[in-house]
C-alpha positions in Angstrom: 21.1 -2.6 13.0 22.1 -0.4 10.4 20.3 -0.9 7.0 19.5 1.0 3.9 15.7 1.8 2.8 15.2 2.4 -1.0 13.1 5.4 -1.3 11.3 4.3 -4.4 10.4 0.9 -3.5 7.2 0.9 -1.7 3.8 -1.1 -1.2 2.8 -1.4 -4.7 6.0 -1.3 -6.2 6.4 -5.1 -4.7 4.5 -6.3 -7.5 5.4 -3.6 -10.1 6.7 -6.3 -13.1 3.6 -7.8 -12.8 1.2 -4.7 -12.5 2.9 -3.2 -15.7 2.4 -7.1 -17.7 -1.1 -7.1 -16.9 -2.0 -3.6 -17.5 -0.2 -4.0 -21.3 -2.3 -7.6 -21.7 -5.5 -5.3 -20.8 -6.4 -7.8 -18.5 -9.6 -7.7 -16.5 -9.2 -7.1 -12.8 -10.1 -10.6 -12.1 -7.2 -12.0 -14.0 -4.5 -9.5 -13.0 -1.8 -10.5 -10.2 -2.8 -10.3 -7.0 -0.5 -8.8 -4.5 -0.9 -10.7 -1.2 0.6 -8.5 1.9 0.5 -9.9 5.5 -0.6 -8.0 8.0 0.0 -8.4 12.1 1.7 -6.7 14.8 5.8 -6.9 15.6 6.9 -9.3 18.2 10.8 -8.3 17.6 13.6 -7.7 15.5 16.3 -10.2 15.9 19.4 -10.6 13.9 18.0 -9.3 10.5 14.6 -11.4 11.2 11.7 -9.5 11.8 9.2 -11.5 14.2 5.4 -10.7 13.9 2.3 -12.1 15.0 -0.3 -12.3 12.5 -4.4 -11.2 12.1 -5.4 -14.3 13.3 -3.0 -15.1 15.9 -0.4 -16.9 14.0 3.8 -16.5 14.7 5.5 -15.7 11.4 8.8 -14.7 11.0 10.2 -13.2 7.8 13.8 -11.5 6.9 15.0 -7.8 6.2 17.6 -6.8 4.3 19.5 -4.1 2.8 16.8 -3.6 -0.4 13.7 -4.4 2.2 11.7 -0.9 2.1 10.9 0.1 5.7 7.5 3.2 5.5 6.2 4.8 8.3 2.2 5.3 7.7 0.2 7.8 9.9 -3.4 9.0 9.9 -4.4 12.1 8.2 -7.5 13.3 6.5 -9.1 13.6 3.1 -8.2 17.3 3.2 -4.7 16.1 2.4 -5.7 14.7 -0.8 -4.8 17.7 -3.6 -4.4 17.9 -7.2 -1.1 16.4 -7.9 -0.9 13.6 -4.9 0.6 10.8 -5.8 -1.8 8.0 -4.3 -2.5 4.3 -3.5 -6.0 2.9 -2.5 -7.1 -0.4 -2.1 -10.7 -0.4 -3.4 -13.5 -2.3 -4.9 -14.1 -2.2 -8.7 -18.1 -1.1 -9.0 -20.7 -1.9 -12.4 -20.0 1.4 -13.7 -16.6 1.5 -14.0 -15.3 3.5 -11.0 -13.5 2.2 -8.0 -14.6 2.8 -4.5 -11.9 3.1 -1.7 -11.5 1.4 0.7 -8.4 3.3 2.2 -6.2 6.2 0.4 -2.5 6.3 1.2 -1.0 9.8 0.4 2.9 9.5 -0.6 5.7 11.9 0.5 7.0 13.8 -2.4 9.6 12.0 -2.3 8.1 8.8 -3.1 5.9 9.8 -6.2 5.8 7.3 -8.9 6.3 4.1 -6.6 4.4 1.1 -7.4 2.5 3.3 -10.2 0.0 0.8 -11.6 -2.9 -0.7 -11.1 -3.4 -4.2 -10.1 -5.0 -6.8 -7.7 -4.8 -6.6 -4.0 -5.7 -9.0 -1.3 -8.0 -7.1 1.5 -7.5 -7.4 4.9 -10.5 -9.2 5.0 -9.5 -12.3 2.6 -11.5 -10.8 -0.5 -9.5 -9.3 -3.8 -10.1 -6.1 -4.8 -7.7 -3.6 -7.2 -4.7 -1.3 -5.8 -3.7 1.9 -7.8 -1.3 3.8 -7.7 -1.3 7.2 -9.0 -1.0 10.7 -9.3 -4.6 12.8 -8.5 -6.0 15.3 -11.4 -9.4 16.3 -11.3 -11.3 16.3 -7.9 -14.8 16.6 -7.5 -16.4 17.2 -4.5 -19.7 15.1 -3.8 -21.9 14.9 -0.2 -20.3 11.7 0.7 -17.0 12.4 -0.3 -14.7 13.2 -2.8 -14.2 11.2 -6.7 -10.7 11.8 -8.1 -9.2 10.8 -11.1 -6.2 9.4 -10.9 -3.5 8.9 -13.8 -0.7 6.3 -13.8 1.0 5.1 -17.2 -0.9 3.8 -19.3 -4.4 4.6 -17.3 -6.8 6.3 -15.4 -9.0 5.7 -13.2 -12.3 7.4 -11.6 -11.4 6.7 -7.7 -14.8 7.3 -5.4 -13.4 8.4 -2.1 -16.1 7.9 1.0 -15.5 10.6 4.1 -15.4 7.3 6.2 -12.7 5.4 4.6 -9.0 5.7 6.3 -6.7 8.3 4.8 -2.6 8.0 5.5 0.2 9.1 5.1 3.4 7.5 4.0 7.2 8.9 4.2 10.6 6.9 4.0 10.9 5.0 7.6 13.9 3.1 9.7 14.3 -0.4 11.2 14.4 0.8 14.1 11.1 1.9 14.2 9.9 -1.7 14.3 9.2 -1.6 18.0 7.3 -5.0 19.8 3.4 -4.2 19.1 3.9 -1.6 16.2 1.4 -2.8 13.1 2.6 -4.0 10.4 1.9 -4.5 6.6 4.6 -7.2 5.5 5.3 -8.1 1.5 7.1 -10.5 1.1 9.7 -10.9 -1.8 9.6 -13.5 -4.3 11.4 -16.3 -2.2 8.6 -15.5 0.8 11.8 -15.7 2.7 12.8 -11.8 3.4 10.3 -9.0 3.0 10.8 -6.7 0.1 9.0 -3.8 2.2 7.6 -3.7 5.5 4.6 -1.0 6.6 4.7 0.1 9.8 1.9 2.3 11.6 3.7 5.3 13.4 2.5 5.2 17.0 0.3 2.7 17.5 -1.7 3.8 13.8 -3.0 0.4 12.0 -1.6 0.5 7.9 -5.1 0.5 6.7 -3.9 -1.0 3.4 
């Protein structure tokens, strides 16, 4: 199956419009979109139709095409978090004002300014949290971890980075590299037929997003 990847569409970048709207409406993270991925493990790729089996044990299937963003996510460590990353974590908005990760995805070069925002996220877990995408300035190093601030247009935010939370990396993948019982971070495009971008964990490596 032959099929072109976009570089600069990517996990946040799915719900981009939206991100951009509420940050200009100066919502509250409570009210912003939420972006809703689904999450499971690939049964097969037939025919354009990418087969998965969800979480919690349900069959899905959902359709690629042409524009549907294919990354390959692999683990690496908070050592790989510099000054000038462009980043996305999923995290949990705490009383004063920072965010706590919950996972930090490090972008290729390549990929810098995709998704750039901040906005809801669904957790793997079922609860809403924030995702933010953005590129690191100040680091500060602390005993349990690192806090970075992290600048997208039209904000910043102070992200607290736990040594225990899941760091990745994310570069530009291939359909083909949606093998049976690769995991998988689906999101789906606005029809919920076909999948504006697909996640995929590079040997056997969970998305932790």
């Amino acid at each position: 199956m032959k099929m072109k990847t976009a570089l600069t569409t990517t996990f946040g970048m799915l719900m981009l419009s939206a991100a951009v709207m509420a940050s200009a409406a100066g919502m509250a993270a409570g009210d912003m979109p939420v972006v809703k991925p689904l999450r499971g493990t690939v049964d097969s790729v037939d025919s354009n139709t990418l087969n998965f089996t969800t979480r919690s044990g349900a069959h899905q299937s959902i359709g690629l095409t042409d524009k549907t963003g294919i990354r390959l996510v692999s683990k690496t460590d908070i050592a790989s978090i510099k000054a000038d990353s462009f980043i996305g974590s999923a995290a949990t908005p705490q009383a004063d004002g920072t965010l706590k990760a919950l996972e930090v995805t490090v972008f290729e070069p390549s990929l810098k300014g995709s998704g750039e925002g901040h906005y809801g996220w669904e957790n793997a877990d079922g609860s809403t949290g924030t995702m933010t995408n953005g590129t690191v300035g100040k680091l500060s190093g602390k005993a349990n971890g690192r806090t970075l601030s992290v600048g997208y247009k039209g904000g910043e935010k102070q992200l607290v980075v736990p040594e225990d939370v899941p760091i990745a990396y994310v570069q530009p993948g291939k359909v083909d590299e949606l093998v049976k019982g690769a995991k998988i971070v689906v999101f789906p495009g606005e029809d919920g037929k076909t999948a504006r971008g697909v996640a995929v964990g590079k040997d056997g490596f969970q998305p932790p997003m």
